[in-house]
C-alpha positions as CSV (number, residue, x, y, z in Angstrom):
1,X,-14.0,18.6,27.2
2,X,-11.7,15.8,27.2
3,X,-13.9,14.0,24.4
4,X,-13.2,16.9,22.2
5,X,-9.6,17.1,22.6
6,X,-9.5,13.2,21.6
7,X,-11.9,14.2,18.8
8,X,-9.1,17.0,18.0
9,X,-6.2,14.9,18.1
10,X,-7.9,12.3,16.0
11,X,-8.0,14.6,13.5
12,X,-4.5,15.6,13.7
13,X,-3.2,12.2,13.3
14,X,-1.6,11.5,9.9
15,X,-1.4,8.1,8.1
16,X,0.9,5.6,9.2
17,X,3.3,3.3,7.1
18,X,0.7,0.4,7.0
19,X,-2.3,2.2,5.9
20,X,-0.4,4.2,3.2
21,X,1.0,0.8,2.0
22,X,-2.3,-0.4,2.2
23,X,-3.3,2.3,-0.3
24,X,-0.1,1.8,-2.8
25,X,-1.2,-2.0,-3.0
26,X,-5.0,-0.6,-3.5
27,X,-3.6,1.9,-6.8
28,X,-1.5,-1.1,-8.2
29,X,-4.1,-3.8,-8.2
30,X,-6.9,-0.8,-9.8
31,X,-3.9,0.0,-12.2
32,X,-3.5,-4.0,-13.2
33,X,-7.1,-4.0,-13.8
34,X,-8.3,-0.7,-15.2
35,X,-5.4,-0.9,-17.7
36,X,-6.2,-4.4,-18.5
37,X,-10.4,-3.8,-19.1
38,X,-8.9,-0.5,-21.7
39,X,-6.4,-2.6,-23.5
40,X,-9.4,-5.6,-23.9
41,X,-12.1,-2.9,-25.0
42,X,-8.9,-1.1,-27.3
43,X,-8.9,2.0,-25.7
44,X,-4.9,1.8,-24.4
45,X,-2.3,1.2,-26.4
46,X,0.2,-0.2,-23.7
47,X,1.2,-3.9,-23.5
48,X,0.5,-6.0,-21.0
49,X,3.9,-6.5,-19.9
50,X,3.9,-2.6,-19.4
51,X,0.6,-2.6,-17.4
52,X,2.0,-5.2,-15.1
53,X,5.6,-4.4,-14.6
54,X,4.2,-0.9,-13.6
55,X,1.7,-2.5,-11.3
56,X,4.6,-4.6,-10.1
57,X,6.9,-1.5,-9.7
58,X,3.8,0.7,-7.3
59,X,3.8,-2.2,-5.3
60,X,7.5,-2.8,-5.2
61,X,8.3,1.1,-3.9
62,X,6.3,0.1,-0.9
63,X,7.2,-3.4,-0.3
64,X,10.0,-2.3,2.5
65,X,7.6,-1.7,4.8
66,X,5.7,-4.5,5.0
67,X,9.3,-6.4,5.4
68,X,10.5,-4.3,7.5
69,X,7.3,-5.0,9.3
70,X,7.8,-8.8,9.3
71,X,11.5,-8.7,10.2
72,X,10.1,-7.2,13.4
73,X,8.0,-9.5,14.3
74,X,10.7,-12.0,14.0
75,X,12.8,-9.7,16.3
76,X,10.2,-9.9,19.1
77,X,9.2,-13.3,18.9
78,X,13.1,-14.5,19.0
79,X,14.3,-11.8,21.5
80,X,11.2,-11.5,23.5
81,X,8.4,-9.2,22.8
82,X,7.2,-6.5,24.5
């Protein structure tokens, strides 16, 4: 009984910040490089300063959590950590 209510709540869990960071890094770098294999084979008409700046800008949105991530491991190592 108690393995299927860990099963259960397993389920239940949602995402948290790193993993859906994780997957915004993931989209940017397929964006940078399925962008950049159409524009060589002529397919898309974007430039490459488009294709990267917008891979640049899906990384950038999430980019505060991974600082916010380092600033508090700073925080713990010079104020003790848990």
């Amino acid at each position: 009984m108690d393995d299927q209510t860990e099963l259960e709540i397993q389920e239940n869990k949602k995402p948290g910040a790193k993993q859906i960071s994780l997957a915004a890094q993931i989209v940017s770098c397929v964006w940078i490089a399925g962008n950049t294999v159409l524009k060589g084979l002529g397919i898309s008409k974007l430039e490459m300063t488009d294709i990267i700046y917008s891979g640049i800008a899906i990384a950038a949105i999430f980019t505060p959590v991974y600082f916010s991530i380092f600033l508090d491991k700073i925080k713990d190592i010079r104020l003790g950590g848990k």
